[in-house]
VOGU-3710 file (C-alpha; in Angstrom, 3 decimals, decimal comma):
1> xxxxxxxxxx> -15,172/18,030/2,248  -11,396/19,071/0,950  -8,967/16,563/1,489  -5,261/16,002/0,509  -3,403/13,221/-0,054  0,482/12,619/-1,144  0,705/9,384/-3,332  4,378/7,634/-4,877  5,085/5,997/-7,629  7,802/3,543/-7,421
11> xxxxxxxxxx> 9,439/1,218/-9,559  12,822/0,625/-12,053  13,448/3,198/-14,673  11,626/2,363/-18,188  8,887/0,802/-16,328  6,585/3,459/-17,183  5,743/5,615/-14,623  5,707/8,590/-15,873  3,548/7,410/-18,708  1,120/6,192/-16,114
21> xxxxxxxxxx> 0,842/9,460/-14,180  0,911/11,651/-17,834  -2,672/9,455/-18,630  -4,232/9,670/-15,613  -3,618/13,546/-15,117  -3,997/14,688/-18,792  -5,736/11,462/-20,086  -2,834/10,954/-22,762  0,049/8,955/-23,738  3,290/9,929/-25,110
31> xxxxxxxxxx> 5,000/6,973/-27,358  8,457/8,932/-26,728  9,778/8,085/-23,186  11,013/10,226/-21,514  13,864/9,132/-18,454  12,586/10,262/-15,000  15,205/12,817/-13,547  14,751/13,350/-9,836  11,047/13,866/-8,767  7,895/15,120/-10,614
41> xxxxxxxxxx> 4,976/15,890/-8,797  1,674/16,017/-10,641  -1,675/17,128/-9,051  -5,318/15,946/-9,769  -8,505/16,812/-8,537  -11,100/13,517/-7,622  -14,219/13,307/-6,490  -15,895/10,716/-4,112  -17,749/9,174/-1,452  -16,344/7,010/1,451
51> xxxxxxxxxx> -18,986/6,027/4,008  -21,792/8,685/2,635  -19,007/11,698/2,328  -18,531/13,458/-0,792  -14,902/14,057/-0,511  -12,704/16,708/-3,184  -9,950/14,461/-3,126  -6,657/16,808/-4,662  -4,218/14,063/-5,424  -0,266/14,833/-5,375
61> xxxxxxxxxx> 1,024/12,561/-7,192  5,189/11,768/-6,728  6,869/10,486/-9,787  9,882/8,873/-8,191  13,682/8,556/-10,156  13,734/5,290/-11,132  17,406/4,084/-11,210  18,325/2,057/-7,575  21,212/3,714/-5,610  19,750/7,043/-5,185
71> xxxxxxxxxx> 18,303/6,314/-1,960  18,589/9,417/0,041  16,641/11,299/-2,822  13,821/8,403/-3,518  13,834/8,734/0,988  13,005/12,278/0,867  10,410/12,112/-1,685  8,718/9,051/0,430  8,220/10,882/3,251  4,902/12,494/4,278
81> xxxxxxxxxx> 3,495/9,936/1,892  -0,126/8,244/2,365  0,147/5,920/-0,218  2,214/4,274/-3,064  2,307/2,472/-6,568  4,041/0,218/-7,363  5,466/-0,475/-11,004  6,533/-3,090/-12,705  7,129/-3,938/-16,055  5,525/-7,287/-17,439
91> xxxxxxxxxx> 8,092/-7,751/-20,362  11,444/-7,095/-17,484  11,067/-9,855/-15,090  13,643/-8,004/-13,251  11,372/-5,551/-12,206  8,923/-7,433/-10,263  11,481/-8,649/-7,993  12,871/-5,010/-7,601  9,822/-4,154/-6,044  10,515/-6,831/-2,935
101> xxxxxxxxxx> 14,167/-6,292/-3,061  14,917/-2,662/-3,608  11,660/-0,542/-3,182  9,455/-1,843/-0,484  11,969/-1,991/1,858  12,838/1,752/1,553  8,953/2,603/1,316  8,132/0,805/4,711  11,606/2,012/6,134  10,506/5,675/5,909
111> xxxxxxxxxx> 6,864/5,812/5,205  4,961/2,271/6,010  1,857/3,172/3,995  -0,849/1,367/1,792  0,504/0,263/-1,678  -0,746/-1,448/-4,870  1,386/-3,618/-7,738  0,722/-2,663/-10,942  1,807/-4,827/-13,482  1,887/-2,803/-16,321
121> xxxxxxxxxx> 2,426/-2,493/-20,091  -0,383/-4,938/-20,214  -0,852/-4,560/-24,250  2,151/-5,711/-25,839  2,597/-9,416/-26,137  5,998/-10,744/-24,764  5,422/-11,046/-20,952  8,256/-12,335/-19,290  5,623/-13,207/-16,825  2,387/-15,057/-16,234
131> xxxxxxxxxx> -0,366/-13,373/-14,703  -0,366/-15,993/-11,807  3,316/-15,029/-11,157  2,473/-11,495/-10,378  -0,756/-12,679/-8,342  1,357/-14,919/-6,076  3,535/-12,285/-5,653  1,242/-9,720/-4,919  -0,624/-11,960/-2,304  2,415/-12,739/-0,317
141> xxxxxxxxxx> 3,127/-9,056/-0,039  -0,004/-8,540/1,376  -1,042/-5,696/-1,388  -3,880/-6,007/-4,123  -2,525/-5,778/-7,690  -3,680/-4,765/-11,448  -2,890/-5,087/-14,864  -2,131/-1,620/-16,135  -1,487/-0,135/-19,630  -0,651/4,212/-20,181
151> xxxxxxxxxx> -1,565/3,295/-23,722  -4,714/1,992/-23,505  -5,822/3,275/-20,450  -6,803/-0,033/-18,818  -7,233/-0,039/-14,760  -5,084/3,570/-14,509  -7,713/5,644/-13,414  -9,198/2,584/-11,121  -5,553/1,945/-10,062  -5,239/5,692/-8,437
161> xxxxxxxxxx> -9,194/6,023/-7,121  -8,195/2,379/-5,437  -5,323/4,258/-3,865  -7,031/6,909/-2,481  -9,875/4,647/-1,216  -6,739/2,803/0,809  -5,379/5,939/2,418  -8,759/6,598/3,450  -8,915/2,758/5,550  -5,281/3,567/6,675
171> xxxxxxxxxx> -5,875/7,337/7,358  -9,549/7,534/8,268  -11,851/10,766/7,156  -13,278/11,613/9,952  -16,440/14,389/10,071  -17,490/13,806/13,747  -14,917/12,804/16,603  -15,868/9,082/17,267  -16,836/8,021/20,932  -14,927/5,124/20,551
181> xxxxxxxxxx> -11,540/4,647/21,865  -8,850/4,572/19,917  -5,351/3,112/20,637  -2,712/5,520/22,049  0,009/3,611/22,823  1,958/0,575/21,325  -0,182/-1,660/24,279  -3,433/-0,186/23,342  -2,773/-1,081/19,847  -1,595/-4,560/20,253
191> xxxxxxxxxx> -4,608/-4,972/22,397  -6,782/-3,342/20,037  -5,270/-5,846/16,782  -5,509/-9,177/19,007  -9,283/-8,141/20,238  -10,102/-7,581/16,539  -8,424/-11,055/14,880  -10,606/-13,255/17,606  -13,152/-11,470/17,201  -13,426/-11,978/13,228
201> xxxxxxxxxx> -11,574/-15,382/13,519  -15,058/-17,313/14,191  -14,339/-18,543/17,748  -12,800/-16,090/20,187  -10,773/-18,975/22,138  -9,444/-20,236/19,052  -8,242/-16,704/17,410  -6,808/-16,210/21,346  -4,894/-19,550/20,999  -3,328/-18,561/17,775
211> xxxxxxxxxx> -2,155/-15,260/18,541  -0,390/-16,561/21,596  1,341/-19,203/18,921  1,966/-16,376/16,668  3,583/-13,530/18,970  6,275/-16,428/20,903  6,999/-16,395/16,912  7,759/-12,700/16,855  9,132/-12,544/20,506  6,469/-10,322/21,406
221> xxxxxxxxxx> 6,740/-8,299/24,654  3,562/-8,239/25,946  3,755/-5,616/28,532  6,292/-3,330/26,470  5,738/-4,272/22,547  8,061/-2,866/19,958  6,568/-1,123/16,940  8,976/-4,119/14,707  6,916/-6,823/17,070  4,092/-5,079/16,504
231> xxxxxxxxxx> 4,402/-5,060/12,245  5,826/-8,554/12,365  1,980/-9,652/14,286  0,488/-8,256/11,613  2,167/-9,531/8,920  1,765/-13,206/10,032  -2,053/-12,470/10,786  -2,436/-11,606/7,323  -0,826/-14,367/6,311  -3,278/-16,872/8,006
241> xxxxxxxxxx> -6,570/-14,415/7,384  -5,878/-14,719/3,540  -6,399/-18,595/4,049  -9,647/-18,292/5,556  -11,403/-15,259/4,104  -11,770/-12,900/0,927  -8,291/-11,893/0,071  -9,161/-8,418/-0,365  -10,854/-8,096/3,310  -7,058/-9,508/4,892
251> xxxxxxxxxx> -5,508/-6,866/3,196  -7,595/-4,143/4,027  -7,633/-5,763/7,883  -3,862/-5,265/6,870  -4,043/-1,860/5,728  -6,220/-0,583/8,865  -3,615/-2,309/11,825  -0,724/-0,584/10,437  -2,623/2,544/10,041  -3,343/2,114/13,816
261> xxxxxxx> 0,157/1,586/14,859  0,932/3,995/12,710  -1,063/6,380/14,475  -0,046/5,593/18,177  2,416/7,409/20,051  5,829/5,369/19,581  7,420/6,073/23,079
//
């Protein structure tokens, strides 16, 4: 099967995007950095499996201008996007806290898709942060995270297959329709997200209890819920399902609600 899939890379200039994408393309690194200009797009062909599918996976990768301000050109190259990096630079503090201030709110403005952190420029020794600071800040994004390096190559081919493994819980492959119904409509999906939480939360009248807390908390319309209601839910569901199970199954549960709304017709 022949799939396509449009993936970002965000982050400030001199982080070392470009680097990034020039290794995991071309499997090489270029000591002389070179300033991202406007938008480069890079392709690469993947295979793998996902649920017993052998998928050719062609990978577009966008290599996003890195300076802040130029919003309505880093908007247009979000859009149509399944999926997103994003970069930091371990030695900048600075840069990890663009990521929450400046670039996820743009990426979830237009696009709303699956994203890693990468911390990278993992070889050279004068971090301006700890490794803990970029886990805690990962976690209460709500996005898994790795320790990259264009020199050396560490976790920049795992970093992009991870990706595309993401898009595929966000943006299913599908081979045969499915029987089952999915959500149409903003009600179907809420319906659809509580159902699942008590379900998965251990004891169905307990999950049921805390989602009632939870949407009062977001002001949810029940009968008529807004797509922002809808995001907020999920947001504070992750933030009590990373308390009580694997990290990395709350943020694919993550992942997989917000491709649902996503998917729904907003009306």
């Amino acid at each position: 099967m022949e799939i396509k899939r449009k993936v970002v890379l965000l982050g400030d200039a001199a982080v070392g995007k470009t680097s990034l994408v020039r290794r995991f393309v071309y499997d090489a690194f270029d000591d002389k950095y070179i300033m991202t200009i406007g938008t480069k797009v890079s392709k690469k062909v993947i295979d793998m499996e996902w649920e017993g599918i052998n998928i050719n996976l062609s990978l577009m990768v966008w290599d996003v201008l890195g300076q802040q301000g130029f919003t309505q050109v880093q908007e247009t190259a979000f859009k149509g996007s399944d999926g997103a990096l994003l970069v930091c630079d371990l030695t900048r503090k600075e840069t990890l806290y663009s990521i929450s201030h400046y670039w996820l709110p743009i990426l979830e403005r237009v696009a709303g898709v699956p994203a890693i952190l990468l911390a990278n420029k993992s070889d050279l020794e004068n971090w301006d942060v700890t490794y803990e600071d970029v886990e805690n800040f990962a976690n209460q994004l709500g996005m898994p995270f790795m320790l990259t390096s264009a020199k050396t190559g560490e976790n920049v081919e795992e970093a992009f297959r991870e990706l595309a493994r993401m898009t595929f819980l966000f943006y299913p492959v599908v081979v045969n329709e499915s029987n089952e119904k999915m959500p149409s409509t903003l009600k179907e999906a809420l319906d659809y997200i509580m159902d699942d939480f008590a379900r998965n939360y251990g004891n169905y009248e307990d999950g049921m209890a805390i989602l009632t807390a939870n949407m009062k908390l977001v002001e949810m319309d029940i009968e008529h819920p807004s797509a922002p209601q809808l995001i907020a839910l999920i947001d504070k569901l992750y933030t009590i399902e990373k308390d009580y199970m694997d990290i990395k199954k709350a943020q694919e549960k993550k992942i997989i609600r917000l491709g649902i709304l996503k998917r729904v017709r907003w009306s």
